[in-house]
N, C-alpha and C positions, 0 to 999 in steps of 0.2 A: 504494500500500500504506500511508505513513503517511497518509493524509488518511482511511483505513479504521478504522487504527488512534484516528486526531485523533477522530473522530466516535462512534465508540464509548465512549470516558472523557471525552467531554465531555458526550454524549448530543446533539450536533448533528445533522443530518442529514450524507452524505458530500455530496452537494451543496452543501452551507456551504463545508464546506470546503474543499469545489476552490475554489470562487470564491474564499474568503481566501488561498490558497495559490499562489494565479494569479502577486500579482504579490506584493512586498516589501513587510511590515508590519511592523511595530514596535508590541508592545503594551506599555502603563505595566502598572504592576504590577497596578492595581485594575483595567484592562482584561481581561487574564491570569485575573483572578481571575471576573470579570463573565463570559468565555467557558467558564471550565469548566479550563482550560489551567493553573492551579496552586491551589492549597488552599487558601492564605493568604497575608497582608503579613506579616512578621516586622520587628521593629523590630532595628534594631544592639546595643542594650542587650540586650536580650531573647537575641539569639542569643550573647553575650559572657560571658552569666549563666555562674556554673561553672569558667568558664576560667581560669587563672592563680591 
């Protein structure tokens, strides 16, 4: 069910995603971002803007 869900908001195929999902991956951030799996990098500055 989630590799159905992975494959849809990434626009991969479900078969990508079984196979990433097989075994234990670790993606860097720009990895994450290059699969479709998050939106963007945020810098630490960037997210601390506002606060305090």
């Amino acid at each position: 069910m989630i590799n159905k869900l992975l494959a849809f908001h990434t626009g991969k195929p479900k078969e990508e995603m079984d196979e990433l999902t097989s075994y234990d991956h670790y993606f860097s951030a720009k990895e994450a971002v290059k699969m479709g799996l998050a939106d963007g990098i945020r810098r630490f500055k960037e997210m601390m803007e506002g606060c305090a």
